[in-house]
HTML snippet that shows the backbone in 3Dmol.js (N, CA, C, O; Angstrom):
<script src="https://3Dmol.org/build/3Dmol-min.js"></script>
<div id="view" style="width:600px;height:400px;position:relative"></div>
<script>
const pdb = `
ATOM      1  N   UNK A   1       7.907   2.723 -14.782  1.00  0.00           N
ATOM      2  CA  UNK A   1       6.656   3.413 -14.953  1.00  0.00           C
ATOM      3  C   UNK A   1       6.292   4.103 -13.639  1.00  0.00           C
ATOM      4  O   UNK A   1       6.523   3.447 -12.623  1.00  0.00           O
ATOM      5  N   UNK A   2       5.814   5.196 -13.507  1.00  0.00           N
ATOM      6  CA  UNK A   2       5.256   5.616 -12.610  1.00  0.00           C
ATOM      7  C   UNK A   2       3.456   5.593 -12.393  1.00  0.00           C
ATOM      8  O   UNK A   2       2.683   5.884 -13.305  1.00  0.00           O
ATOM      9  N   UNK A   3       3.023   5.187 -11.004  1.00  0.00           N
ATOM     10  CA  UNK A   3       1.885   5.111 -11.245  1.00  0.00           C
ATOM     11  C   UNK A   3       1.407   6.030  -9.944  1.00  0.00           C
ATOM     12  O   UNK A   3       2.075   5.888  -8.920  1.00  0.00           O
ATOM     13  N   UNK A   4       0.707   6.616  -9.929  1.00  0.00           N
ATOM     14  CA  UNK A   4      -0.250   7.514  -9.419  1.00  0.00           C
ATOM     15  C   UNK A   4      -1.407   7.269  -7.914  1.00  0.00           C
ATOM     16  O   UNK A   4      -2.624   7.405  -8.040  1.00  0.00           O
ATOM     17  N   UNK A   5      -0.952   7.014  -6.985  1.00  0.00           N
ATOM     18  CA  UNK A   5      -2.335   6.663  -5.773  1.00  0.00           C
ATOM     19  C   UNK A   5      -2.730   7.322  -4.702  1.00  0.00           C
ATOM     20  O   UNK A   5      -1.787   7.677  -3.994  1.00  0.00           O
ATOM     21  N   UNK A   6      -3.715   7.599  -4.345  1.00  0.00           N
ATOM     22  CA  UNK A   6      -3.955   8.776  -3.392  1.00  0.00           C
ATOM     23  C   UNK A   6      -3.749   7.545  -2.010  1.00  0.00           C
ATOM     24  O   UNK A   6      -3.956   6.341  -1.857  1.00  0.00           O
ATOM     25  N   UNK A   7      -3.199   8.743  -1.151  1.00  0.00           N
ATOM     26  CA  UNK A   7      -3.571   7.541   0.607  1.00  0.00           C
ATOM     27  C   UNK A   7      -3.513   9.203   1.197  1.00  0.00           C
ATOM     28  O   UNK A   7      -3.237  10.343   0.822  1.00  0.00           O
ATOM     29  N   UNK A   8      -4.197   8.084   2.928  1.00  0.00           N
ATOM     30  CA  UNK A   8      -3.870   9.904   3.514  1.00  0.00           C
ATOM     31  C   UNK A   8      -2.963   9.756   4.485  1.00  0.00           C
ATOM     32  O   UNK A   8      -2.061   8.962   4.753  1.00  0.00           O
ATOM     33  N   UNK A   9      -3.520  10.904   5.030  1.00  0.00           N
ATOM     34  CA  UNK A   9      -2.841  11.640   6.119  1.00  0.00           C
ATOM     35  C   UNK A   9      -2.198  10.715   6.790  1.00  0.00           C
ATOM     36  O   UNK A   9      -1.112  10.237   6.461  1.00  0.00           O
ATOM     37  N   UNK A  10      -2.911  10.397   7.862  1.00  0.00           N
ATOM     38  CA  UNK A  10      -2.301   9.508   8.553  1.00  0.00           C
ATOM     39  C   UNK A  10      -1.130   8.173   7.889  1.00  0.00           C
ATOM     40  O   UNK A  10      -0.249   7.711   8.614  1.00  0.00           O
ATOM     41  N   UNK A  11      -1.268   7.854   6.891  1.00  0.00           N
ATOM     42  CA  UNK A  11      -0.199   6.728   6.248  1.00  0.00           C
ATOM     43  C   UNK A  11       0.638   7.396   5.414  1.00  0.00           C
ATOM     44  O   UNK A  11       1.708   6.822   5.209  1.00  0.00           O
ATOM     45  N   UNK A  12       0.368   9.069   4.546  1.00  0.00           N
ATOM     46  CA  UNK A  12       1.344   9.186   4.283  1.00  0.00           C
ATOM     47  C   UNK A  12       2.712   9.968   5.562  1.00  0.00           C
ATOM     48  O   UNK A  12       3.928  10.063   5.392  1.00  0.00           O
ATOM     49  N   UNK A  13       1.862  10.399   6.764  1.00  0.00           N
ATOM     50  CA  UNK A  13       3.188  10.684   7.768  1.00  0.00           C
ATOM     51  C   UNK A  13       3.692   9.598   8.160  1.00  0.00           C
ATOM     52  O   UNK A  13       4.746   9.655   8.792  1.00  0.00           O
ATOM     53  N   UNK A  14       3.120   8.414   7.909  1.00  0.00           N
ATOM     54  CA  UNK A  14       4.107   6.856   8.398  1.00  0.00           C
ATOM     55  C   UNK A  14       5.279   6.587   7.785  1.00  0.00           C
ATOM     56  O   UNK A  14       6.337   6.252   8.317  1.00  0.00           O
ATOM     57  N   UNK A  15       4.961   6.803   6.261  1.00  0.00           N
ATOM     58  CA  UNK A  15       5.180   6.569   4.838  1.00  0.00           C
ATOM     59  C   UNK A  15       6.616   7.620   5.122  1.00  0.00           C
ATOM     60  O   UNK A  15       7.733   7.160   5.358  1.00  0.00           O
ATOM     61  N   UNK A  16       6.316   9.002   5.043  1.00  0.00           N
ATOM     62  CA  UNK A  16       7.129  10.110   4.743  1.00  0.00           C
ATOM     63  C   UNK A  16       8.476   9.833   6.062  1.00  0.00           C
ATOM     64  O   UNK A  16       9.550  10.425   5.955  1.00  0.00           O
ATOM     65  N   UNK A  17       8.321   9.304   6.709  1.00  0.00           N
ATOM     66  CA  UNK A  17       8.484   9.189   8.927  1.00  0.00           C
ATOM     67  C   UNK A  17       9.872   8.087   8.176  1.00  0.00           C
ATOM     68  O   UNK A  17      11.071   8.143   8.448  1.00  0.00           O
ATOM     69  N   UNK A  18       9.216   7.213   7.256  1.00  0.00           N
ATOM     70  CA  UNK A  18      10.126   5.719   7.097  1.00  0.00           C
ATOM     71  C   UNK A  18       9.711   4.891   7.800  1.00  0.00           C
ATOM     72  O   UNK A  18      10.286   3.803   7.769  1.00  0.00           O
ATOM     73  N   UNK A  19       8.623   5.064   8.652  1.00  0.00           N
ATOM     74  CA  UNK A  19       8.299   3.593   9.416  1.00  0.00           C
ATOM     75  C   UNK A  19       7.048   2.818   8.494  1.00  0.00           C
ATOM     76  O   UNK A  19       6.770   1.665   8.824  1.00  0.00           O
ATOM     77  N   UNK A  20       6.534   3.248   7.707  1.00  0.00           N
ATOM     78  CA  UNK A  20       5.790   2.514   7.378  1.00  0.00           C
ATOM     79  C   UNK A  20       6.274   2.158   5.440  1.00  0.00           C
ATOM     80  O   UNK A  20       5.795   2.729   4.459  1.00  0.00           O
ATOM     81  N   UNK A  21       7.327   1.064   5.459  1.00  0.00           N
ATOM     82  CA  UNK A  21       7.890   0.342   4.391  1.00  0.00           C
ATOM     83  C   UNK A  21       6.856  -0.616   3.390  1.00  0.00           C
ATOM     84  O   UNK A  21       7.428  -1.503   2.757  1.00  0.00           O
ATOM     85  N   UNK A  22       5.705  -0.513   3.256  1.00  0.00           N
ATOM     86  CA  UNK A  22       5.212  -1.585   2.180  1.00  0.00           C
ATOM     87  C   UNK A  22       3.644  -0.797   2.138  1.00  0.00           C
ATOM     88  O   UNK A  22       3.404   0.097   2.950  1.00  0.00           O
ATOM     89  N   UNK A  23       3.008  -1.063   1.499  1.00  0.00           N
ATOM     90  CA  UNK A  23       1.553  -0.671   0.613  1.00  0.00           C
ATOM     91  C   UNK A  23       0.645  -2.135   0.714  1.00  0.00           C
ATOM     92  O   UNK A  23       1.060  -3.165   0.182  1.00  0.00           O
ATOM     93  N   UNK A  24      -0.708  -2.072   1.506  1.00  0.00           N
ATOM     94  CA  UNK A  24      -1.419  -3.088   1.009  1.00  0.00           C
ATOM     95  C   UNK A  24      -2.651  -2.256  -0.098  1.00  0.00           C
ATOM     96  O   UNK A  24      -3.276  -1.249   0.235  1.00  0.00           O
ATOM     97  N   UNK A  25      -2.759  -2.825  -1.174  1.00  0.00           N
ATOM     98  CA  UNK A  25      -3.795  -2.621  -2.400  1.00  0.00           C
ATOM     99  C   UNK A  25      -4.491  -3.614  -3.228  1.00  0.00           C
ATOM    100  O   UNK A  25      -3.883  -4.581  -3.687  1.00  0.00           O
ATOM    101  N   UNK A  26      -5.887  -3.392  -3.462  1.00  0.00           N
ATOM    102  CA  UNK A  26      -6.451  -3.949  -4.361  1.00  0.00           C
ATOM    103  C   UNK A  26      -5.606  -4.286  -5.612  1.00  0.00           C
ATOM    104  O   UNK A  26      -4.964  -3.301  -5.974  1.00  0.00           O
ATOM    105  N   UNK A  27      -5.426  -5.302  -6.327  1.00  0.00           N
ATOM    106  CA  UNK A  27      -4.749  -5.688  -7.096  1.00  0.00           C
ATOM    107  C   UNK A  27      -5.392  -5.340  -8.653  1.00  0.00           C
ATOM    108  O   UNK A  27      -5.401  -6.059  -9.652  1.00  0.00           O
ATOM    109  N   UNK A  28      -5.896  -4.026  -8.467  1.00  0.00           N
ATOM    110  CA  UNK A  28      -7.453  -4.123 -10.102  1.00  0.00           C
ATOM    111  C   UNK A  28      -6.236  -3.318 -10.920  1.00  0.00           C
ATOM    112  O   UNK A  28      -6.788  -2.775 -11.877  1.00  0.00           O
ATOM    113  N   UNK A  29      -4.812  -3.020 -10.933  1.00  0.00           N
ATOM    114  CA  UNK A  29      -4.038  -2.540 -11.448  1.00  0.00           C
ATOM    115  C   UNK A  29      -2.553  -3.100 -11.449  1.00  0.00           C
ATOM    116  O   UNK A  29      -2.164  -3.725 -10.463  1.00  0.00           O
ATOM    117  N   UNK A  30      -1.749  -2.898 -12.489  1.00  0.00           N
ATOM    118  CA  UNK A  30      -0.672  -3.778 -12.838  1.00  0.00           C
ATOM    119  C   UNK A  30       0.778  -2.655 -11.956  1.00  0.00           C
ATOM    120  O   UNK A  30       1.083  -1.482 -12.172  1.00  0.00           O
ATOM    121  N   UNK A  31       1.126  -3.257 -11.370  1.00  0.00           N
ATOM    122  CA  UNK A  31       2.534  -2.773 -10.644  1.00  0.00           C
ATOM    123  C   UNK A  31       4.105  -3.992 -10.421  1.00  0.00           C
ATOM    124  O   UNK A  31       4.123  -5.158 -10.026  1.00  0.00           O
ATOM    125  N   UNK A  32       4.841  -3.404 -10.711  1.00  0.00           N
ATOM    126  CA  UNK A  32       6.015  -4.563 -10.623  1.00  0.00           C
ATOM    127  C   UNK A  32       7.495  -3.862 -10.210  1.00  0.00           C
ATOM    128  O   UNK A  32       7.795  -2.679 -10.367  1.00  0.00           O
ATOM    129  N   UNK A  33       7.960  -4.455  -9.893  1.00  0.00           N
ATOM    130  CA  UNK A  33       9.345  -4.037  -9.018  1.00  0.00           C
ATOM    131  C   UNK A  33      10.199  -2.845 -10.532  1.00  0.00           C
ATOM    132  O   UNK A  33      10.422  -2.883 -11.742  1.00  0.00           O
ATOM    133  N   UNK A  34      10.347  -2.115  -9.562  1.00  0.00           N
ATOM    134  CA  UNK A  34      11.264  -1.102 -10.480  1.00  0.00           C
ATOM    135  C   UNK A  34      10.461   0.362 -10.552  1.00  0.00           C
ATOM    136  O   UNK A  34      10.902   1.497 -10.731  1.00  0.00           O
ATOM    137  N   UNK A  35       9.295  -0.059 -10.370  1.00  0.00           N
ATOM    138  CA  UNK A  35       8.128   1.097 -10.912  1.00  0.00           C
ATOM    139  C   UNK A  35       8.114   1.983  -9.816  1.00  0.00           C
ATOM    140  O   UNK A  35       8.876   1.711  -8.888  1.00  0.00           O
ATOM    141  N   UNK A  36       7.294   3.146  -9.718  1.00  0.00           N
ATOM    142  CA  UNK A  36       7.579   4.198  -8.758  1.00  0.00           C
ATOM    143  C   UNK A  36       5.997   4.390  -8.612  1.00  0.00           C
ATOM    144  O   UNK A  36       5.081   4.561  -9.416  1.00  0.00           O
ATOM    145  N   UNK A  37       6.118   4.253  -6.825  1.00  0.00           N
ATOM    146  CA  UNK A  37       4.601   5.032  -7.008  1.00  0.00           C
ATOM    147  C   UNK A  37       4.604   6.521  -6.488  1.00  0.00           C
ATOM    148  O   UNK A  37       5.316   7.095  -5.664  1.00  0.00           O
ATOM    149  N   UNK A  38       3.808   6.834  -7.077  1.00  0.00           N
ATOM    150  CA  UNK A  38       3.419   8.297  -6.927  1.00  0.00           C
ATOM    151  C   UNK A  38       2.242   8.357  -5.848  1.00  0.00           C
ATOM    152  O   UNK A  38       1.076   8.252  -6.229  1.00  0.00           O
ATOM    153  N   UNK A  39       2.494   8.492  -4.770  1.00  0.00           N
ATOM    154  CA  UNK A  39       1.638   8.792  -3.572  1.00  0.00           C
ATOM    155  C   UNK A  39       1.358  10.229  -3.132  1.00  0.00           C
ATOM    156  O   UNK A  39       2.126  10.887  -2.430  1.00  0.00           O
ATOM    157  N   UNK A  40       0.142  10.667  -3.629  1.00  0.00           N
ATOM    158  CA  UNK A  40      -0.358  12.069  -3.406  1.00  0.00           C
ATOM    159  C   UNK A  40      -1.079  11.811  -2.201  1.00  0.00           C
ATOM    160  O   UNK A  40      -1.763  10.795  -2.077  1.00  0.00           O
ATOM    161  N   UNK A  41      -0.937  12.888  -1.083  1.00  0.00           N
ATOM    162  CA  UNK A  41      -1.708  12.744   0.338  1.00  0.00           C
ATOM    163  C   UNK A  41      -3.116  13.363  -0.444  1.00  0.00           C
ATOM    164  O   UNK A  41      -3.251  14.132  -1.396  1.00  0.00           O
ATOM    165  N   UNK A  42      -3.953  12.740   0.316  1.00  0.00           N
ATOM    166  CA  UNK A  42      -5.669  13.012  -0.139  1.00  0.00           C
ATOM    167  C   UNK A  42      -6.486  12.753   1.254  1.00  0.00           C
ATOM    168  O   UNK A  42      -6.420  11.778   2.002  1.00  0.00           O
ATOM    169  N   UNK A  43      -7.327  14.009   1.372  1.00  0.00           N
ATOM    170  CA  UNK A  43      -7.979  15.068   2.538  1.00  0.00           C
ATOM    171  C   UNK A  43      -9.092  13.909   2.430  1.00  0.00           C
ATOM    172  O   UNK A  43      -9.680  13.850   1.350  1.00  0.00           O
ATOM    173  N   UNK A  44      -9.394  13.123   3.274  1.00  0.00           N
ATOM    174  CA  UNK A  44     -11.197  12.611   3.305  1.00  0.00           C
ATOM    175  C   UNK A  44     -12.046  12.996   3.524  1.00  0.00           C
ATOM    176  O   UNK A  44     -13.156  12.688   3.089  1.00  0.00           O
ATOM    177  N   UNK A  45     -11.790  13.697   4.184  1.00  0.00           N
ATOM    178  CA  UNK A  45     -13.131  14.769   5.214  1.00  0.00           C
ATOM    179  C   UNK A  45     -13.285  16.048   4.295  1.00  0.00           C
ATOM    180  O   UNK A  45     -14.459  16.417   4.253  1.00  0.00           O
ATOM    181  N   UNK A  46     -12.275  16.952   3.423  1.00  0.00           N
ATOM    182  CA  UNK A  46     -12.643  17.918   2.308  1.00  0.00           C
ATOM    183  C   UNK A  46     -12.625  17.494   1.364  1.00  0.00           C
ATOM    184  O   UNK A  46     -12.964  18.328   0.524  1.00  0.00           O
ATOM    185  N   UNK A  47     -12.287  16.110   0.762  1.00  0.00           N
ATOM    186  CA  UNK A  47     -12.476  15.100  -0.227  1.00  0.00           C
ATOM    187  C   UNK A  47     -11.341  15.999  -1.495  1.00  0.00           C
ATOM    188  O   UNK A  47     -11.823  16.256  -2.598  1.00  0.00           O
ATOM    189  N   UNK A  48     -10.228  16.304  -1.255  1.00  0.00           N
ATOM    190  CA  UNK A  48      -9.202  16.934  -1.758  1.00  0.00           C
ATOM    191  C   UNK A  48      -7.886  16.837  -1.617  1.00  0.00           C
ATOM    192  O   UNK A  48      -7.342  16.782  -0.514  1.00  0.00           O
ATOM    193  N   UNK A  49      -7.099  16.801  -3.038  1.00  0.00           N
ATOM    194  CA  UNK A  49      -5.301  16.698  -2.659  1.00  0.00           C
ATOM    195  C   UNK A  49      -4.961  17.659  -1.775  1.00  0.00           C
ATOM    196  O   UNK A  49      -5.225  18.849  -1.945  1.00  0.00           O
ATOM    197  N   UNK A  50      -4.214  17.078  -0.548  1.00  0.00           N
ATOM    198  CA  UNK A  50      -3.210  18.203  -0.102  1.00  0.00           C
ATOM    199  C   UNK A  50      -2.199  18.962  -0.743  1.00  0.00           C
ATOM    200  O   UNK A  50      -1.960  20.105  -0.355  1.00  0.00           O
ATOM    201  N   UNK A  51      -1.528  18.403  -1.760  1.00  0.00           N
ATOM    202  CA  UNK A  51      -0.478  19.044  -2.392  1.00  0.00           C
ATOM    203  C   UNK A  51       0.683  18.230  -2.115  1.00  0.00           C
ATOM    204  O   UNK A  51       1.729  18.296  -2.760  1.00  0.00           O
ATOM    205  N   UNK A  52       0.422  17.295  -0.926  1.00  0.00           N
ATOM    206  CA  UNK A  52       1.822  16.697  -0.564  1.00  0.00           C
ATOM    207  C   UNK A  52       2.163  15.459  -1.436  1.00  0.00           C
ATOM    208  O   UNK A  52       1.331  14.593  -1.707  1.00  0.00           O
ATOM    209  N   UNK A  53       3.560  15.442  -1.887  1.00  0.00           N
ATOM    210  CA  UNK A  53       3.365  14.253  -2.859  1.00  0.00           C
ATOM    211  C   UNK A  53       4.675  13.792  -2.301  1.00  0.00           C
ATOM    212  O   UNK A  53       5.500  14.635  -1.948  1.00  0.00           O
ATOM    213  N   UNK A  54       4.958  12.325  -2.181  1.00  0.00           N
ATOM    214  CA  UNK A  54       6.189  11.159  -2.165  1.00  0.00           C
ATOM    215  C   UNK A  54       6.215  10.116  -2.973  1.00  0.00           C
ATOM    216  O   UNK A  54       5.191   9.468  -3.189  1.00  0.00           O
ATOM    217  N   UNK A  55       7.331   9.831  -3.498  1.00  0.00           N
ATOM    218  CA  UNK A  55       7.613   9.195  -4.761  1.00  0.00           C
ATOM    219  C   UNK A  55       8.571   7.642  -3.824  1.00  0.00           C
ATOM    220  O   UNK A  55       9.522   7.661  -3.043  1.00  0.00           O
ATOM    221  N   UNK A  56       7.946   6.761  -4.254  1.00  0.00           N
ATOM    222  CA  UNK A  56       8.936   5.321  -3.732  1.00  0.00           C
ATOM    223  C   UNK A  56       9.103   4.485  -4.756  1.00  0.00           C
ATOM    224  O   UNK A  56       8.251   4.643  -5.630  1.00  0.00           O
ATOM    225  N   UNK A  57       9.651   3.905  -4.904  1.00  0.00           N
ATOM    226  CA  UNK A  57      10.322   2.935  -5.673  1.00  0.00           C
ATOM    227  C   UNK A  57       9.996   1.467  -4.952  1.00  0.00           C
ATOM    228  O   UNK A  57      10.376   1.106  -3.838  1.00  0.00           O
ATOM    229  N   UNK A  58       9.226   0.765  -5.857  1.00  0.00           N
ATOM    230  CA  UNK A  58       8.638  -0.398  -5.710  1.00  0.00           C
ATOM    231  C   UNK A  58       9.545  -1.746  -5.685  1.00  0.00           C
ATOM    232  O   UNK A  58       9.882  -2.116  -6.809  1.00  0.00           O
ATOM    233  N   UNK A  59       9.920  -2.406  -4.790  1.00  0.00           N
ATOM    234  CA  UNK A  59      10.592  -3.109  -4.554  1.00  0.00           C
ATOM    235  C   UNK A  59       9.995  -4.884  -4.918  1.00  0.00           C
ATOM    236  O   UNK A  59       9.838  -5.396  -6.027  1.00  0.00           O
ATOM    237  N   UNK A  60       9.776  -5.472  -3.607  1.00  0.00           N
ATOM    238  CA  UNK A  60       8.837  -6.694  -3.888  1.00  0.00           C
ATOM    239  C   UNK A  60       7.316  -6.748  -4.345  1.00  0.00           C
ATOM    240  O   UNK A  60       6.526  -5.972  -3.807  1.00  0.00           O
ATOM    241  N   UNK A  61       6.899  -7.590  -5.269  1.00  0.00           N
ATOM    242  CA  UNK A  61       5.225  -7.194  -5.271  1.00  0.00           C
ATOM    243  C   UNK A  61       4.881  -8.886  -5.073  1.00  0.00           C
ATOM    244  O   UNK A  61       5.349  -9.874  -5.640  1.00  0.00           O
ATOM    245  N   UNK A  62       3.893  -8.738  -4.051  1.00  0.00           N
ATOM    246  CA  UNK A  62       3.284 -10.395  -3.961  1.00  0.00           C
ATOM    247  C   UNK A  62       1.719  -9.970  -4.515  1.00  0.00           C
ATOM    248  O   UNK A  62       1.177  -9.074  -3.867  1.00  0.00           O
ATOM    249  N   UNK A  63       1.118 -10.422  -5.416  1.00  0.00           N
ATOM    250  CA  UNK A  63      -0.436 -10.532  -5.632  1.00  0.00           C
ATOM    251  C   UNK A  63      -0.603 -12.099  -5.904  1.00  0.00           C
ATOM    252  O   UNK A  63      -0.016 -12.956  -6.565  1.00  0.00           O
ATOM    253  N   UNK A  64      -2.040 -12.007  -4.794  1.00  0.00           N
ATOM    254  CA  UNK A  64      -2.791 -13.297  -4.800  1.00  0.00           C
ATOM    255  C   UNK A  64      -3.986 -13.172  -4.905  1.00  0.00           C
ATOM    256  O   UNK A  64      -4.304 -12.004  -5.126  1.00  0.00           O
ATOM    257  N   UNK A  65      -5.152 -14.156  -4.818  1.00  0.00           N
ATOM    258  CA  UNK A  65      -6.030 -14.146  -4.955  1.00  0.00           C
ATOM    259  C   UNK A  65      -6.539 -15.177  -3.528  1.00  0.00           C
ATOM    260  O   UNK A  65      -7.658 -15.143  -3.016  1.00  0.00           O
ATOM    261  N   UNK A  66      -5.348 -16.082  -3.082  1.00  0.00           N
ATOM    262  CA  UNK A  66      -5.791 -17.165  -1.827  1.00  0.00           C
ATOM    263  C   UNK A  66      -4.520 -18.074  -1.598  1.00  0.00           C
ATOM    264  O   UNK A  66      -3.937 -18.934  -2.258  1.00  0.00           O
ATOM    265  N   UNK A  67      -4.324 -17.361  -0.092  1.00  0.00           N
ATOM    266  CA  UNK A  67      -2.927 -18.062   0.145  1.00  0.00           C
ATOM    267  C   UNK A  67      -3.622 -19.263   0.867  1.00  0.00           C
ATOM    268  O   UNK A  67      -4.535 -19.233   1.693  1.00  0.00           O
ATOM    269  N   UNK A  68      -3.046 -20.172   0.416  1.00  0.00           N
ATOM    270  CA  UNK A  68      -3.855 -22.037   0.877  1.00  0.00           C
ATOM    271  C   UNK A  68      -2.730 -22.098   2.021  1.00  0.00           C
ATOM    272  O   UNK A  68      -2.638 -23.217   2.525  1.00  0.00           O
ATOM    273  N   UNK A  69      -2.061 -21.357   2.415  1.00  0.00           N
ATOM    274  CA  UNK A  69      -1.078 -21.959   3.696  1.00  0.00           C
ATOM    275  C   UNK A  69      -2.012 -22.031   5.078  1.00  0.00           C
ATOM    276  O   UNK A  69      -1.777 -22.713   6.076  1.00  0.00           O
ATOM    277  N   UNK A  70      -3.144 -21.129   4.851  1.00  0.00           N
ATOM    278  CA  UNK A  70      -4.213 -21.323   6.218  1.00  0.00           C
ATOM    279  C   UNK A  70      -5.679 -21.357   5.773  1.00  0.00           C
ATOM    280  O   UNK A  70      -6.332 -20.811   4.883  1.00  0.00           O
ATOM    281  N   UNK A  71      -5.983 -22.428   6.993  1.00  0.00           N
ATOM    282  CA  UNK A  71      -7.562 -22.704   6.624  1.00  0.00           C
ATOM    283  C   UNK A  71      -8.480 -21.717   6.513  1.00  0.00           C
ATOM    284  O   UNK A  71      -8.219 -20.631   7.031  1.00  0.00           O
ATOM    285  N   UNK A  72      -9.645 -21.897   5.862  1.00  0.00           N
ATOM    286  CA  UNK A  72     -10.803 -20.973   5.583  1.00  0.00           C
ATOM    287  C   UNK A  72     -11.257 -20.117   7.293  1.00  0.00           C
ATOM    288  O   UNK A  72     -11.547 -18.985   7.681  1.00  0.00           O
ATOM    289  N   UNK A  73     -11.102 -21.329   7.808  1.00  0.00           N
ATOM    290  CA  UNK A  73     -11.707 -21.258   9.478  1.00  0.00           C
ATOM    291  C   UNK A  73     -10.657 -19.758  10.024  1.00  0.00           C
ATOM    292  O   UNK A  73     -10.957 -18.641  10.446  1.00  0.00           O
ATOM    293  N   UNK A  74      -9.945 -20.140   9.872  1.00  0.00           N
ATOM    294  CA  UNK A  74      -8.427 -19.362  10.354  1.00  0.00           C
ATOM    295  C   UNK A  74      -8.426 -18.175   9.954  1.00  0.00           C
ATOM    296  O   UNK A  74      -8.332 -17.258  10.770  1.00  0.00           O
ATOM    297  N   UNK A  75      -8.514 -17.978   8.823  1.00  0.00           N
ATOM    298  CA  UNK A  75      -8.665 -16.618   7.981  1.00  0.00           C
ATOM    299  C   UNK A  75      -9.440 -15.564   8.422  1.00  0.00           C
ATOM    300  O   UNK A  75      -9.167 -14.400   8.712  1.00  0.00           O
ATOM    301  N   UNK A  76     -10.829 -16.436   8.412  1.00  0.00           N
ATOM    302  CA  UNK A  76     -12.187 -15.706   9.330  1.00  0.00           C
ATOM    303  C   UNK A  76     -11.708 -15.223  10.473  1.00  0.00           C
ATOM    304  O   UNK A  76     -11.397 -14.032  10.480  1.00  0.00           O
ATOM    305  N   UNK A  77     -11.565 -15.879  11.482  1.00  0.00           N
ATOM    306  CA  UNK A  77     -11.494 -15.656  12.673  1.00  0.00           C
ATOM    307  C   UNK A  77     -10.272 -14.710  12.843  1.00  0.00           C
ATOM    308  O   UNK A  77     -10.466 -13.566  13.253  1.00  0.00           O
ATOM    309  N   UNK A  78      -9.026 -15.143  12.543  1.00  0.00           N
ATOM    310  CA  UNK A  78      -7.580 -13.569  12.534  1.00  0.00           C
ATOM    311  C   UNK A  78      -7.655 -12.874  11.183  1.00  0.00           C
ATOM    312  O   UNK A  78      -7.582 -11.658  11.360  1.00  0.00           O
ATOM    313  N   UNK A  79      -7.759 -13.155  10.064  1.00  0.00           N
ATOM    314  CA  UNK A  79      -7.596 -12.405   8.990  1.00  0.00           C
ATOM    315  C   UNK A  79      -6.070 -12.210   8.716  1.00  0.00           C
ATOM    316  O   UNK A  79      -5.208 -12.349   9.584  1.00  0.00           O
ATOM    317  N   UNK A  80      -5.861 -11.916   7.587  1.00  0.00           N
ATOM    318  CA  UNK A  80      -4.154 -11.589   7.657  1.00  0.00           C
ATOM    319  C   UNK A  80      -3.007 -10.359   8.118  1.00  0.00           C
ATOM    320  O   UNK A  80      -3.424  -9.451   8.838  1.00  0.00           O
ATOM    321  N   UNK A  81      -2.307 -10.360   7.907  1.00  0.00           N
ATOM    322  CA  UNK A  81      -1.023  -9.373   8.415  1.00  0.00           C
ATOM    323  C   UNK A  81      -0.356  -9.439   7.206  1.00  0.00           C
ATOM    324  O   UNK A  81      -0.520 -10.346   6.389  1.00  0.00           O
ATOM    325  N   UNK A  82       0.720  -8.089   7.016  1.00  0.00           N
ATOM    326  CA  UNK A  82       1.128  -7.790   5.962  1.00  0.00           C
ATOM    327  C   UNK A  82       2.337  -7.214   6.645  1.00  0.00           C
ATOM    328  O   UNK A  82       2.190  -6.230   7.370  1.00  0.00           O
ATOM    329  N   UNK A  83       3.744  -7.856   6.432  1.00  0.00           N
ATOM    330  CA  UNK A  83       4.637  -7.616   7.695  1.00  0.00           C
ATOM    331  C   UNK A  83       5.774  -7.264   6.715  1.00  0.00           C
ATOM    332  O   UNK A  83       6.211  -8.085   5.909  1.00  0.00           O
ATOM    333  N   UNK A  84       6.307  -5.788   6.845  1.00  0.00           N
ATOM    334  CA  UNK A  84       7.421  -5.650   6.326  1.00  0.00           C
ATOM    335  C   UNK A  84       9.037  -6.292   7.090  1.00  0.00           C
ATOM    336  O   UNK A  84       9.302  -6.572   8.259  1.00  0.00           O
ATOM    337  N   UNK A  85       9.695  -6.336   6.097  1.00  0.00           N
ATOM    338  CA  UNK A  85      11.070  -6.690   7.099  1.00  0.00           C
ATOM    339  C   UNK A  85      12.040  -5.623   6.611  1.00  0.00           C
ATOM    340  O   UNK A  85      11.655  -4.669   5.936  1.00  0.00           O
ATOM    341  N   UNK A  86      13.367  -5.817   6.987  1.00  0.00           N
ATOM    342  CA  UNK A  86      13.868  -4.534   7.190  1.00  0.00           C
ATOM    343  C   UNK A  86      15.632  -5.304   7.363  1.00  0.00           C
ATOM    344  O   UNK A  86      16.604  -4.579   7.575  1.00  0.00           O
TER     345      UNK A  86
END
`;
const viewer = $3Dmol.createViewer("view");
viewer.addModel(pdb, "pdb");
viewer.setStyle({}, {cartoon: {color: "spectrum"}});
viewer.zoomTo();
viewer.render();
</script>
């Protein structure tokens, strides 16, 4: 399936570059390995598509709701990381 998400500028030249390998997203939509996303670059400041579009192929998907491997305390204070490997 292909699914459709705007990001911008700045992440899609990470994205397009190859250095930036993984997507963090709200989970309010269904995605699973095989699927393709459709990443259209989107202007914030003219609130408009650029025209630029990249297509990836969805590899691992982790969705959670609360990883119990660290305390409440812990969370607060660093928050998490989202670490591709390679």
């Amino acid at each position: 399936m292909k699914i459709e998400k705007k990001t911008t500028p700045e992440f899609f030249k990470e994205i397009k570059s190859g250095k930036k390998t993984f997507e963090v997203r709200l989970a309010d939509w269904k995605c699973k390995e095989g699927d393709v996303l459709v990443l259209r670059e989107w202007d914030p400041k003219n609130k408009v598509y650029t025209g630029r579009v990249l297509e990836k192929r969805v590899g691992y998907v982790l969705k959670t709701k609360d990883l119990k491997f660290f305390s409440e305390k812990d969370i607060k204070k660093y928050g998490f990381q989202v670490i591709a490997l390679k």
